[in-house]
C-alpha positions in Angstrom: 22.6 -48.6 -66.1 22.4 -45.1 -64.8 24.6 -43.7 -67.0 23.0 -45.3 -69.6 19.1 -43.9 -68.7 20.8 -40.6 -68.4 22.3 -41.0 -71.9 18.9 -41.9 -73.1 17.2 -39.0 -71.0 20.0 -36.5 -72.7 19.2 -37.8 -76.4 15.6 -37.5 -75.9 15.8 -34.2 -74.7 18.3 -33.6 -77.5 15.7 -34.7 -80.0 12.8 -32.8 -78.5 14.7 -29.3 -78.7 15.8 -30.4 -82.1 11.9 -30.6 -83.4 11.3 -27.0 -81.4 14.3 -25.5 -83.0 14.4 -27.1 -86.1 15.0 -24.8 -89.2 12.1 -24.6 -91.5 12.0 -27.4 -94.1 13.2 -25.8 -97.6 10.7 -24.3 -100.1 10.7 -25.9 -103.3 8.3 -25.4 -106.6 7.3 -28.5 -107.9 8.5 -29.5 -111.4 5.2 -29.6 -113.6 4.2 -25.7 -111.9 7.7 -24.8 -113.4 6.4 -26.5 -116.5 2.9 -24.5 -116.7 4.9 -21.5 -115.9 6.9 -22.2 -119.2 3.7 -22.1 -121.0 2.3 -18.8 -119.2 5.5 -16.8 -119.8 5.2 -17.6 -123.8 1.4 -17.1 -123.8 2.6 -13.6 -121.9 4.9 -12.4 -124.2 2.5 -12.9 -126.9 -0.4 -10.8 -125.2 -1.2 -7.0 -126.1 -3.3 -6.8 -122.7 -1.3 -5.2 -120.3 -0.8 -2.8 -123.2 -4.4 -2.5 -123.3 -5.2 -2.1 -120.1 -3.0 0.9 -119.7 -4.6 2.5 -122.6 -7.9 1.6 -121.4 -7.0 3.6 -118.0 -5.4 6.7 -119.3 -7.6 7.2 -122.3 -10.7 6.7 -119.9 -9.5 8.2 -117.0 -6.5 10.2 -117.7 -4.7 12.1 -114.7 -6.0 10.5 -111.5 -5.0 13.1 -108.5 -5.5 11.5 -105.3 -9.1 12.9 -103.9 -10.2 14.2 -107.0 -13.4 13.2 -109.7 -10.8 11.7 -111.7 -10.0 9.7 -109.0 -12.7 8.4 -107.9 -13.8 7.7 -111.5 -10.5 5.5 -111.7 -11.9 3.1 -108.9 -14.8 2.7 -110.2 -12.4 2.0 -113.6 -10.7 -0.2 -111.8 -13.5 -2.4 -110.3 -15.2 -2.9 -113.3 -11.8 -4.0 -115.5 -11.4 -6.1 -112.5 -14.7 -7.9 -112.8 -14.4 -7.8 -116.9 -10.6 -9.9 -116.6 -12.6 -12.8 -114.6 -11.2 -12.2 -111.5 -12.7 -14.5 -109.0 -13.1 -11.9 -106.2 -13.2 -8.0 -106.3 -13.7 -5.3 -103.3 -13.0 -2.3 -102.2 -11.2 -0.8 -99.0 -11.5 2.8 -97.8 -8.6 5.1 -97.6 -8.9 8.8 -96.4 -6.3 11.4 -96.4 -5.8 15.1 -96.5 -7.1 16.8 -99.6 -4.6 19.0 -102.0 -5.4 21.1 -104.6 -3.7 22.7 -107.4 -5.5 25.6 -109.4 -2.7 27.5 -111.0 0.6 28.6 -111.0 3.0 30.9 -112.8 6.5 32.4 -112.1 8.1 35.5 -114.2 11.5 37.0 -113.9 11.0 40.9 -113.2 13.2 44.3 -114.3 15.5 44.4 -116.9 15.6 40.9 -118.3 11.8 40.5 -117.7 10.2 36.6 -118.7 8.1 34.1 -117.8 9.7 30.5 -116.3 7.9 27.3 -116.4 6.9 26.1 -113.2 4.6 23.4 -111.0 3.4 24.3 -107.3 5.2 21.0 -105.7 2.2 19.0 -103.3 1.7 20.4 -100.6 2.1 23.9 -101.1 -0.4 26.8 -100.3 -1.1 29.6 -102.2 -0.1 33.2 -102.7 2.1 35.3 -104.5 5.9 36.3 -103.9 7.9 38.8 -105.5 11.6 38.8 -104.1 15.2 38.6 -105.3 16.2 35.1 -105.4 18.9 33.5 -104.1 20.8 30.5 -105.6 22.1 27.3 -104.3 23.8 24.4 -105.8 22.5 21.9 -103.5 20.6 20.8 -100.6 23.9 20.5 -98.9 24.5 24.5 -99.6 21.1 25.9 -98.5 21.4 24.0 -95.3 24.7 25.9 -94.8 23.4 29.2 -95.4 23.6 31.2 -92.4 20.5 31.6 -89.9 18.5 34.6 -91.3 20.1 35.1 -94.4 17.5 34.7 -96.9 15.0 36.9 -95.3 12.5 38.8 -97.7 13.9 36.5 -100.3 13.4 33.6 -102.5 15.0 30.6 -102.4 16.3 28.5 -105.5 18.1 25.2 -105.3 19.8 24.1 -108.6 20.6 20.7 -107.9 21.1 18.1 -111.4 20.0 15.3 -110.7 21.9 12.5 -112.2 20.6 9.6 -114.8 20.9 5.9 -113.9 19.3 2.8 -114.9 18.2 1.8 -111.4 16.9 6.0 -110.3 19.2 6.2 -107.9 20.1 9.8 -109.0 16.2 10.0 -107.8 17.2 10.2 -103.7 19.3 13.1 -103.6 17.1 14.7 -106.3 14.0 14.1 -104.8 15.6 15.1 -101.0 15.7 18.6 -102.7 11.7 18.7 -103.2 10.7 16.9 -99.5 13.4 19.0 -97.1 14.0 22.1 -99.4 11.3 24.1 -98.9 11.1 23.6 -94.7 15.2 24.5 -94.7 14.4 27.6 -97.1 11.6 28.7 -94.4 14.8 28.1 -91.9 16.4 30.8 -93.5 13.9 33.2 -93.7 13.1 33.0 -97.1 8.9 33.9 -98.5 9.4 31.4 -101.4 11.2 28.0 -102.5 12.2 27.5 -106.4 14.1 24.2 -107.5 15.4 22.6 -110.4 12.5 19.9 -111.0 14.1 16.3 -110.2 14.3 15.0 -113.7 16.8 14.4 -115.9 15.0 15.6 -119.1 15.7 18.9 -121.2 12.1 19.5 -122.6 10.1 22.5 -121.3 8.4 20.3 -118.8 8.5 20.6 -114.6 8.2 17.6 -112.4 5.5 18.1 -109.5 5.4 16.0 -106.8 4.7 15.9 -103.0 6.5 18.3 -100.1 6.6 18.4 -96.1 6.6 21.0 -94.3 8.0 20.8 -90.9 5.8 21.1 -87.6 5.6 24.7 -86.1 6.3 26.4 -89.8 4.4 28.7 -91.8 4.6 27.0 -95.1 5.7 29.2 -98.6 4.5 29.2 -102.1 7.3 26.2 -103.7 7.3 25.3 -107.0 9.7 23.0 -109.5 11.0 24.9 -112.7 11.5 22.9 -115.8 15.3 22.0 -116.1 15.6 24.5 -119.5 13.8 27.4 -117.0 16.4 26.8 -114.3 19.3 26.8 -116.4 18.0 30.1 -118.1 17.8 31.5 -114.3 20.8 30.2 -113.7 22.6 32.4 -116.4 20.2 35.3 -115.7 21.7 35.2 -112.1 25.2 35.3 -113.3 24.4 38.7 -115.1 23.3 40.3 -112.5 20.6 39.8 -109.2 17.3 38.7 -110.5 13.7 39.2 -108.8 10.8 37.2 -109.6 7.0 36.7 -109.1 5.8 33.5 -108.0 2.3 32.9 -108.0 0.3 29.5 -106.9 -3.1 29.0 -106.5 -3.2 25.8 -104.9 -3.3 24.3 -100.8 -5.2 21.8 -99.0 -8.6 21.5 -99.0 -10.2 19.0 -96.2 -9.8 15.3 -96.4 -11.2 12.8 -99.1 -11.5 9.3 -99.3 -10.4 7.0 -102.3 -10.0 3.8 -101.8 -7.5 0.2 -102.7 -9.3 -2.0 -105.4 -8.2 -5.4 -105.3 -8.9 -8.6 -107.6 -7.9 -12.1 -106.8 -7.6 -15.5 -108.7 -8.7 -17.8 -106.0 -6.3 -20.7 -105.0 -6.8 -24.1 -105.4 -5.7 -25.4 -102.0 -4.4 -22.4 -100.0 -7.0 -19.7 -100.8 -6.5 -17.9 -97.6 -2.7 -17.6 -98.4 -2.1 -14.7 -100.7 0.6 -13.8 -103.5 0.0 -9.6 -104.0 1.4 -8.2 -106.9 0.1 -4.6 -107.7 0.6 -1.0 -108.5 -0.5 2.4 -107.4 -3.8 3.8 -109.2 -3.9 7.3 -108.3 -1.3 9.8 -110.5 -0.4 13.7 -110.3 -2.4 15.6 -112.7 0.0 17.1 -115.3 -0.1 14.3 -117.7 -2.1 11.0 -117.8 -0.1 9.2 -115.4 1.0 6.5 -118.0 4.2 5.2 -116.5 3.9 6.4 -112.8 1.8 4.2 -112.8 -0.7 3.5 -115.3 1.7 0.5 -117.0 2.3 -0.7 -113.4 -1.9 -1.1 -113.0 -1.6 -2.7 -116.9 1.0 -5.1 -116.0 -0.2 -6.6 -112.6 -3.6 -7.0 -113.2 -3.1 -8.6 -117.2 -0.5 -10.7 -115.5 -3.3 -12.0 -112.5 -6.2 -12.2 -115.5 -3.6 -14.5 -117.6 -2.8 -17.0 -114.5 -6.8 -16.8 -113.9 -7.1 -18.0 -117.5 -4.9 -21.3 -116.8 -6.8 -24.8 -116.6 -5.9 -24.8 -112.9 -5.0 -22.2 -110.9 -2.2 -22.4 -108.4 -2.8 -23.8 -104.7 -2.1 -19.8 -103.4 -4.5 -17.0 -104.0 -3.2 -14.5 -106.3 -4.2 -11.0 -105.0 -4.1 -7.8 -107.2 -3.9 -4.2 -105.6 -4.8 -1.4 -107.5 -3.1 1.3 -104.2 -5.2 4.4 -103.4 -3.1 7.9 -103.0 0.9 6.0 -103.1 1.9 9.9 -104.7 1.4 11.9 -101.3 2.8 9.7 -98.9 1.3 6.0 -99.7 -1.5 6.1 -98.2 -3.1 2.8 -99.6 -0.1 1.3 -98.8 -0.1 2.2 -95.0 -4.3 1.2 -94.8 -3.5 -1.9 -96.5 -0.5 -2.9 -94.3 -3.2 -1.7 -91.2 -6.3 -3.5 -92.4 -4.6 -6.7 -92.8 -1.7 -6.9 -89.8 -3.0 -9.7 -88.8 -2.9 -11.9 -91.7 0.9 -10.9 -92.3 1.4 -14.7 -92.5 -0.5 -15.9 -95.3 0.8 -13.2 -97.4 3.3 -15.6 -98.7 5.1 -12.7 -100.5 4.5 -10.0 -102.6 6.1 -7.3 -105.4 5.2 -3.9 -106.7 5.5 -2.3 -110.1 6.1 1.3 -110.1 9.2 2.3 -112.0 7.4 2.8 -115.2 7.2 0.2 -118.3 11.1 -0.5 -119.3 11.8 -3.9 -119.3 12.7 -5.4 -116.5 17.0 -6.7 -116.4 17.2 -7.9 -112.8 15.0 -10.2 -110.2 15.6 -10.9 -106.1 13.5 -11.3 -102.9 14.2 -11.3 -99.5 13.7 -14.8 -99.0 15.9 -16.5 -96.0 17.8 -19.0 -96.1 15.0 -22.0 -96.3 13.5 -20.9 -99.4 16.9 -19.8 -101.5 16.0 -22.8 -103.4 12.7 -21.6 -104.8 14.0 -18.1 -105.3 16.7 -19.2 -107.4 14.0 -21.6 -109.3 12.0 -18.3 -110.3 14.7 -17.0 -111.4 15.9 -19.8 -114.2 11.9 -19.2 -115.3 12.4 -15.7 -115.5 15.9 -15.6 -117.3 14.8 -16.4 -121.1 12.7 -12.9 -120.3 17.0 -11.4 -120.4 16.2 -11.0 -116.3 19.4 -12.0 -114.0 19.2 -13.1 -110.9 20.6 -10.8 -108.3 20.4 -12.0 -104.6 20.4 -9.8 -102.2 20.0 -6.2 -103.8 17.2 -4.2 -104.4 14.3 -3.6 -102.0 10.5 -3.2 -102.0 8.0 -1.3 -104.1 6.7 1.8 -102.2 3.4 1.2 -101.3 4.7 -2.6 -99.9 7.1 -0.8 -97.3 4.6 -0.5 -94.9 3.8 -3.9 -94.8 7.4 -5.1 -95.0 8.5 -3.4 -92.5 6.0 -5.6 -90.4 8.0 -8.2 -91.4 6.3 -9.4 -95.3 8.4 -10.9 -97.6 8.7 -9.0 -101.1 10.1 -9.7 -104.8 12.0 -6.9 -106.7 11.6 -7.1 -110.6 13.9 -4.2 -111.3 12.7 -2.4 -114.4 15.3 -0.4 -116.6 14.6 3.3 -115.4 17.3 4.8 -117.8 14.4 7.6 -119.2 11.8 6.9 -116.6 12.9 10.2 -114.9 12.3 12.2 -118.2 8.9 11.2 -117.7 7.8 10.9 -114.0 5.6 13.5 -112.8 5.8 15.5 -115.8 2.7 16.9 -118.4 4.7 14.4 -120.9 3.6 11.4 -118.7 1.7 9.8 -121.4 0.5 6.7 -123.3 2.4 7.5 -126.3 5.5 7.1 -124.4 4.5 3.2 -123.6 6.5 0.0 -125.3 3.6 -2.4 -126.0 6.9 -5.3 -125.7 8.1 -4.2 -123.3 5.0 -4.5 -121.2 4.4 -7.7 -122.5 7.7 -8.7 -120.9 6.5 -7.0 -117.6 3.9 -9.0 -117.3 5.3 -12.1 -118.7 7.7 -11.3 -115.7 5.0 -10.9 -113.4 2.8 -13.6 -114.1 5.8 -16.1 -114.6 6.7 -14.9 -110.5 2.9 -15.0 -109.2 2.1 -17.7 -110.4 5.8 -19.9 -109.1 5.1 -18.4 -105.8 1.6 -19.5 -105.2 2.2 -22.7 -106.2 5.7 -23.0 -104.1 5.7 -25.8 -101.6 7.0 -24.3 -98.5 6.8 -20.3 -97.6 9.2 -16.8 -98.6 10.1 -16.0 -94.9 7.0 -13.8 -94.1 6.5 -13.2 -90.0 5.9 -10.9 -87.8 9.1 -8.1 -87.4 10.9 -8.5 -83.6 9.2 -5.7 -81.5 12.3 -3.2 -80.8 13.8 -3.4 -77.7 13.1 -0.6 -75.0 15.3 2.2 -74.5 
């Protein structure tokens, strides 16, 4: 009889640990959302508005720099296409930040082979004007061997070709050259920093974009040559030692405030749980910001205004972000992620688009184990788009990080970024350059994955990130 109430007593407790402890139950998508999904992905493909919308912005708008009239002109843009798409809900959120600036810039080569090179002040830079014998490296890895003091009085040029790949990853080393180049230059005791521009175009065209400088240093005038400019220095330097002017006119200039515009399509069931799909709004200011990331802002919000145009929305909220300042060091991403900490758990999951408008060749999330199910389910709706499936590889959109790394779930459509680095951050950034299909595949992509997730039975794995242990 004992052994018998102690058997009992053993599966009880058995039983109870098993409900604390029990996985959680397995997200599915119901058959007739998979259905509607059908018809949205057709009804997608067959819309010009994503197209439009990206026209809309960078005709009306044009560049956006972060903190400038442009940019605030592009929020009040976005609000108002926003409220003009039907979205059930729009607001704005604050983000403030340091200021930058860019006036002017220029860069000759002096003395016997006297010319002008094309150039952009990188972000971040201050002004003033260096004239100084320049000094050339292959790589990163090669300036940061140079010996202590060995560029002093001099100018500093990095030559590094970056490499062209469907998914950018030629973009890390490439784009290491721009954010640590200029603070290892300043190492070395060089008065100026000139590199290659991270692109891997051949047009007359340098790629801007943001630099650090390390704490304690006196920053230098940097700037990007166009790819044509560098290689021309690069033969001018095996003739013979070259000087050269550099001139910005450009630096920081107080702090401004921008802000995240978001939209949502309010769910039927679940409105306080969220899907986010989104882009960044803000651009650099040499061209019109039409793939980095006007057709991002095109895509998201025509692909929330399409699922808002259904019979019946899905039982999630759909939330569209339009970021604020992504381009010098996501700043709308990092308020966002702040702002809303504490409702980490009703964003069920969420993807960015910033790589441009190619078409996008591969999907995957970083859904556990429970909801592998649903993630392969998106996926079958998304292959007749020529998207595979690829679990586990890829990672988040930029201005998501933040908020992944506090433990949100995110989606990766990966877009083809074979010429996306001819492009980015360029003065040939611009709507012309823009594949009205293959936006419409974007955001057939897009909406096909909102719209599945929001109306998922079951949750994508988002929860708070384990605190890291003590050292």
């Amino acid at each position: 009889m004992r052994a018998s109430m102690w058997a009992t007593a053993g599966l009880c407790a058995g039983l109870m640990m098993g409900t604390v402890q029990a996985a959680p139950r397995e997200t599915r998508i119901p058959d007739a959302a998979l259905q509607t999904a059908a018809q949205l992905r057709e009804k997608a493909l067959e819309s010009e508005l994503g197209y439009r919308i990206t026209e809309s912005l960078t005709t009306e708008v044009g560049p956006r720099l972060a903190g400038s009239e442009a940019d605030a002109r592009a929020v009040k843009w976005a609000e108002a296409k926003f409220r003009e798409l039907g979205y059930d809900k729009v607001w704005l959120e604050p983000v403030t930040f340091p200021k930058w600036e860019r006036r002017s810039e220029s860069a000759q080569v002096l003395g016997a082979n006297a010319q002008p090179l094309t150039v952009s002040a990188l972000g971040g830079s201050p002004g003033g004007t260096v004239e100084a014998e320049v000094v050339r490296f292959a790589d990163l890895a090669a300036l940061e061997a140079a010996p202590a003091s060995s560029l002093a009085g001099k100018i500093a040029f990095v030559d590094y070709e970056m490499k062209r790949a469907r998914d950018g990853s030629g973009y890390g080393p490439g784009s290491r050259v721009r954010s640590r180049g200029p603070s290892t230059a300043i190492g070395k005791g060089a008065i100026g920093f000139l590199m290659r521009s991270a692109g891997t175009d051949s047009h007359r065209n340098p790629h801007t974009g943001i630099t650090r400088f390390d704490e304690g240093l006196m920053p230098i005038p940097s700037a990007a040559l166009s790819v044509p400019d560098a290689q021309q220095l690069t033969r001018l330097l095996a003739l013979r030692p070259q000087r050269v002017r550099l001139s910005i006119d450009a630096g920081w200039n107080g702090t401004a405030t921008s802000h995240n515009v978001i939209g949502e399509i309010t769910g039927r069931s679940k409105p306080k749980e969220v899907v986010v799909i989104g882009g960044h709004l803000d651009s650099w200011d040499l061209g019109t910001g039409a793939v980095d990331d006007g057709a991002g802002i095109g895509i998201t919000m025509a692909a929330g205004a399409l699922i808002g145009q259904l019979p019946k929305p899905p039982a999630r909220t759909v939330r569209v972000i339009a970021y604020a300042n992504e381009e010098q060091g996501l700043h709308g991403g990092k308020a966002y992620a702040e702002k809303h900490a504490g409702d980490l758990t009703r964003h069920q999951i969420a993807a960015e688009s910033d790589f441009g408008a190619g078409r996008i060749y591969a999907f995957a999330t970083s859904a556990p184990e429970h909801a592998k199910a649903a993630e392969a389910q998106i996926a079958q709706a998304l292959a007749p788009l020529g998207i595979e499936h690829t679990p586990g590889k890829g990672g988040p959109g930029p201005d998501l990080g933040p908020f992944v790394e506090k433990g949100m779930a995110w989606a990766n459509l990966r877009q083809d970024g074979t010429d996306y680095f001819d492009l980015h951050h360029t003065p040939d950034d611009t709507f012309d350059k823009i594949d009205p299909q293959a936006v419409a595949q974007n955001v057939a992509a897009y909406a096909v994955f909102a719209y599945l997730a929001a109306a998922a039975e079951g949750d994508f794995g988002s929860a708070p990130t384990a605190a890291a242990p003590a050292k």
